[in-house]
N, C-alpha and C positions, 0 to 999 in steps of 0.2 A: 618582117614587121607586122605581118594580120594576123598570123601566129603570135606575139607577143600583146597584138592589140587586142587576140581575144582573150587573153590571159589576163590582162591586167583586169576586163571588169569582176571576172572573178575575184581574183585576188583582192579587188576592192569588199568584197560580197564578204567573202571567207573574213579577210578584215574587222567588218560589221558584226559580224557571228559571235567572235572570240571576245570576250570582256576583257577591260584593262584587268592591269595587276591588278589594284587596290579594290576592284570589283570582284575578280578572285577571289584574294583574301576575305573580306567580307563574305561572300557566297561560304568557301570554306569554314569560318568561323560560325557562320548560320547551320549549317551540316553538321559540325565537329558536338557543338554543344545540343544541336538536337537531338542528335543521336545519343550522345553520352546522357542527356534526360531520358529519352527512351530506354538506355540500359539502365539507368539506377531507377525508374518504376519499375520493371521488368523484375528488378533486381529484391524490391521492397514487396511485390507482390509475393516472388517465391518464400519470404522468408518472413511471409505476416503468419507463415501457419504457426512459425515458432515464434513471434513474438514475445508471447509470455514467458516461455522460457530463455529467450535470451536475456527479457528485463530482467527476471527474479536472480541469474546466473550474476549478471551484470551486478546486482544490485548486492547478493551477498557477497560477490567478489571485493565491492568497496569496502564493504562494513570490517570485513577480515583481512582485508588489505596489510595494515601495520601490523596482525600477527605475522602476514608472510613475510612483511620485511625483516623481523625480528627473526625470523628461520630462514629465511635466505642469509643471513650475517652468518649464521652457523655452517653453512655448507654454499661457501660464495662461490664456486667453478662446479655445482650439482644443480644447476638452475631446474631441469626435471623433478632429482628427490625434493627441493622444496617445495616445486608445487605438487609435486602427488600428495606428499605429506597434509600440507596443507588443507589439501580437498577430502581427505579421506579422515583427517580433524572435524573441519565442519562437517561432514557427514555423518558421523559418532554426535558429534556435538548437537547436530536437530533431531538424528535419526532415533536415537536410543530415549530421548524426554519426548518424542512425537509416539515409541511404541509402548514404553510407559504407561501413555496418559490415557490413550485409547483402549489399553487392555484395560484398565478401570473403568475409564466409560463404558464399553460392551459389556463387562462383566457385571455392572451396576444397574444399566439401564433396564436392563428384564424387571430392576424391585420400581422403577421409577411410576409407572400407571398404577401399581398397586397404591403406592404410597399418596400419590393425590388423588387416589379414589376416597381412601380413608378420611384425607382432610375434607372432601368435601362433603363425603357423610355423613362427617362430624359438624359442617356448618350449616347443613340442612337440619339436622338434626336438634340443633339448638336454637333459641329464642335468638333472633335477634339483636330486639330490644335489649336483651343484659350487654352483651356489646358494645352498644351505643351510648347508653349510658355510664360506661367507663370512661367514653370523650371528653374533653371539655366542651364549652357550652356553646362556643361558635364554633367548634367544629359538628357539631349535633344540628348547630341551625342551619349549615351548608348541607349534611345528608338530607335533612327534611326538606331542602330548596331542590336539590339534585332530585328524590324520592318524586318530589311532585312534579318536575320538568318532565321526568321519565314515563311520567303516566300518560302524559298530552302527547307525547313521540308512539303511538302504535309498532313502529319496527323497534323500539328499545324495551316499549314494555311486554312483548312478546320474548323477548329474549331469555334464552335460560344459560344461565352463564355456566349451570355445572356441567349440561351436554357439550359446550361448546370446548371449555380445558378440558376436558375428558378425552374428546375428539380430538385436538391440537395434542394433547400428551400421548395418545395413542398412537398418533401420526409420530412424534418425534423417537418415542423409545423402540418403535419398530422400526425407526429409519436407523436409531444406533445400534439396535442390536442386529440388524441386517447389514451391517457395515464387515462386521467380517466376511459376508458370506455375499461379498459383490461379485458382480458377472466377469466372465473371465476377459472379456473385453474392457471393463471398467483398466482391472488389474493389469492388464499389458499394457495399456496406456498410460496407465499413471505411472509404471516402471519403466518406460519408455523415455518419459518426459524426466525423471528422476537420473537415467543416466545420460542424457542431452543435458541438462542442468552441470551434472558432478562431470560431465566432458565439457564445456562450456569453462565451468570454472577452474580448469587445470589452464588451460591456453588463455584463460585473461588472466592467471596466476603467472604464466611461463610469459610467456609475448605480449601482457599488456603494456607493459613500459615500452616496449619499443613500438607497439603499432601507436599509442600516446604522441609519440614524436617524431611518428610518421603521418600523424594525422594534424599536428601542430605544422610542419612542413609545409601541407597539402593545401589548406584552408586558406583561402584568399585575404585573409585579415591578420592585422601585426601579430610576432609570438605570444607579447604579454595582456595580447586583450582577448587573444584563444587560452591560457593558462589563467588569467581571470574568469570568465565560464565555466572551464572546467572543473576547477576548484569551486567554484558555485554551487556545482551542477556536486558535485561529491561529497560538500557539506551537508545539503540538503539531504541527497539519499541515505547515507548515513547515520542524520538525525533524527528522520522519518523513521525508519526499520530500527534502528536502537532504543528510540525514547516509547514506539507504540509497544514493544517487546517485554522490553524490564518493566514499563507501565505497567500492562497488562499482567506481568509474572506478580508482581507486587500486590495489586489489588486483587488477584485470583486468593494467596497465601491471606491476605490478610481477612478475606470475605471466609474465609475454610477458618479458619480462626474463631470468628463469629458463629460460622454453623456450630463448629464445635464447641462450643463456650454455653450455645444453646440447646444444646441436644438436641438439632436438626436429622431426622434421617438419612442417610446418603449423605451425609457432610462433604466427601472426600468429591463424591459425583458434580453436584453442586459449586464447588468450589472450583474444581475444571471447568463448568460450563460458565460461570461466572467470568476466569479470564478468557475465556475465548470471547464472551458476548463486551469484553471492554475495549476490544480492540475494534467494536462497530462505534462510528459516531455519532456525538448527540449524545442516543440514549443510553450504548453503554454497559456496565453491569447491572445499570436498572432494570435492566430485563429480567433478572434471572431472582438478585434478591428483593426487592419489590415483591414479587407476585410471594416468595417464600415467606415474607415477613407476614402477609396479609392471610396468610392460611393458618400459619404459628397462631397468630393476633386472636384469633377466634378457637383455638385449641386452648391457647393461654394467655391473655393480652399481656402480659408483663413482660415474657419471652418474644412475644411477633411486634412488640414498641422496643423492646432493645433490638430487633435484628434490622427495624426500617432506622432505627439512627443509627446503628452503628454502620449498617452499609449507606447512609446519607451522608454522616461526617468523615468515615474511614475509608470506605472504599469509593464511595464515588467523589467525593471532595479530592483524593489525593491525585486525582485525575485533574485539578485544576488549577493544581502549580506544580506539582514533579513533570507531567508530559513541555508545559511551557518552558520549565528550566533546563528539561535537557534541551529542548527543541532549539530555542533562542539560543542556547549556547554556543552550540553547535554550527545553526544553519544560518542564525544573525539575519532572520528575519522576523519580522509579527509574527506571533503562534496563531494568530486568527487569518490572516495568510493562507498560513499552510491548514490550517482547517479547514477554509472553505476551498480550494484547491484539491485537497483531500477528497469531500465531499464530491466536488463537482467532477471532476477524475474519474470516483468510483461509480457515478452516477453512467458516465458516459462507456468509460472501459472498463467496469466491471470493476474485482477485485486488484488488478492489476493497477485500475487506476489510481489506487492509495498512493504508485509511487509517481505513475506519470504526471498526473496534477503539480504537485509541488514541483516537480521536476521543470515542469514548464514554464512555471512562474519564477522560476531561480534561472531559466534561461532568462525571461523576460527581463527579469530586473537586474540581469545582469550586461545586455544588452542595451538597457536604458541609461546602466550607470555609465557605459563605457559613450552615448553618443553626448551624454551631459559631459563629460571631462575631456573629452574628444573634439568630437563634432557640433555641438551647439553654436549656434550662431550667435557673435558677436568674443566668442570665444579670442585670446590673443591667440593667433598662430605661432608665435616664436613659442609662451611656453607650452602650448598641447607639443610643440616638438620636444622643447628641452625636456618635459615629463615625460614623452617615452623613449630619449635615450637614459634615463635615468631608470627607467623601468627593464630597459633592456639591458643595461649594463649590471642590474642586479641581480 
């Protein structure tokens, strides 16, 4: 009995120690989920270094997406040969108009300093005043209002604006024509990152449908309100990288048009950097024919007034309903939206973020629409039910 009597306060102690079940459980589920957040940082850490290249993989993997469905119907039990195929399509497809466009650039850019030396010692060279007197007559009274502002600002009227394009062109065309001759560290990197891309987009070619519906599975929320997002999230990407693309290819050809129409030097150079510079927002391809029109203008005002409207009504105008009508089409949102989303994207993650912004916002508003047909209060519960077995039966 004093052997059992010293036992029992133990065993009352031991008792006290041990938590109920449901105390367990709880503790367990606090462990389980902490840890599994510690692996997936862990996990987002190791794999921020590829970031970019998993978005950019991911993101031309959707755009070419229905070409792979279309080649997967051709060889339906080679699920491999379609996606090699496919990867090694879009790799022809960007690689060979990317080596293209670049041998013209480098091979052009050596005449590019000569050439805006000339225009601007052509504009030093000449009066003014004949110039300005080709304007109309309010546009003469803003120079003369601008002329005089500029004289009361010391840091503007110091300025020499032929040193300064001179400087900024000498900088750019030794940056182009230094572009072949990058360091070989530049080079392994960028082919590094190019075959992590073309690897990347064979296995979300091969195993994106199925990791899709294993991630549809996984996700704590109904199937049809994760396949609502998704489809969100893949219209937008799509829209974004297709309608800035064709955009920009369009208004490059049609600005090369203009040069040529005007007997611009380097037409063909100009014309490449024109579509590259429309795929920045805002300003645009105004960067590139702007400043060309205004050198023309004073070599011959008749040719530098056709090249500033014809790139104000042609080329930079068709920037403001072909990019919205693909975009809306497509992504069925505002085009100003995705603008500024664009913008603020780019602003934060770089070039990258052209897609993440929008992408974000196509999460967002697709998470809004689902808690408004959903979850909004006052909502009936019988039909947010009946609607998603109707949704899940379809």
């Amino acid at each position: 009995m004093s052997a059992q009597d010293d036992s029992s306060p133990k065993s009352a102690d031991l008792h006290i120690l041990i938590p109920a079940a449901q105390e367990q459980r709880r503790i367990f589920r606090w462990f389980f989920f902490g840890f599994f957040a510690f692996l997936l940082y862990q996990l987002l850490l190791i794999l921020s270094l590829f970031a970019d290249v998993i978005i950019w993989a991911c993101s031309m993997s959707a755009v070419f997406w229905p070409v792979f469905r279309k080649v997967q119907k051709r060889f339906p039990d080679r699920q491999n040969l379609a996606a090699g195929l496919c990867t090694v399509g879009v790799l022809l497809l960007v690689l060979v108009p990317v080596i293209f466009i670049f041998s013209i650039v480098i091979a052009q850019s050596t005449q590019l300093y000569p050439t805006v030396q000339s225009w601007l010692e052509v504009i030093s060279a000449e009066d003014s005043a004949g110039f300005v007197s080709v304007l109309p007559q309010f546009m003469q009274d803003w120079l003369l209002k601008i002329e005089d502002w500029i004289a009361t600002v010391p840091a503007l009227s110091n300025f020499d604006f032929g040193d300064f394009m001179l400087g900024n062109v000498d900088t750019i065309s030794a940056s182009l024509a230094g572009f072949g001759t990058a360091t070989a560290r530049n080079l392994i990197f960028g082919f590094v990152n190019l075959l992590l891309i073309l690897a990347l987009m064979y296995f979300v070619f091969r195993d994106g449908e199925k990791f899709m519906n294993w991630f549809f599975d996984i996700v704590p929320m109904e199937t049809d309100h994760v396949q609502t997002v998704a489809l969100r999230v893949y219209q937008t990407v799509t829209a974004v990288i297709g309608s800035a693309l064709v955009t920009a290819s369009v208004q490059g050809v049609i600005a090369l048009v203009g040069y040529l129409i005007a007997g611009v030097p380097l037409a063909l150079l100009f014309g490449v950097l024109t579509g590259f510079a429309a795929l920045i927002p805002v300003v645009g391809a105004g960067l590139v024919w702007l400043p060309i029109g205004l050198f023309i203008f004073f070599q011959d005002p008749g040719w530098g007034i056709f090249i500033m409207v014809w790139g104000f009504l042609l080329v930079s105008m068709i920037d403001n309903f072909l990019k919205p009508l693909l975009i809306g089409s497509q992504a069925r949102m505002p085009f100003l939206l995705i603008f500024c989303a664009m913008i603020g994207g780019a602003n934060i993650y770089g070039v990258t973020g052209f897609i993440i912004g929008p992408i974000l916002i196509a999460l967002l508003l697709a998470f809004i629409t689902i808690y408004r047909d959903y979850y909004l209060p006052g909502k009936d519960e019988d039909n947010r039910q009946e609607v998603s077995v109707n949704a899940g039966d379809n």
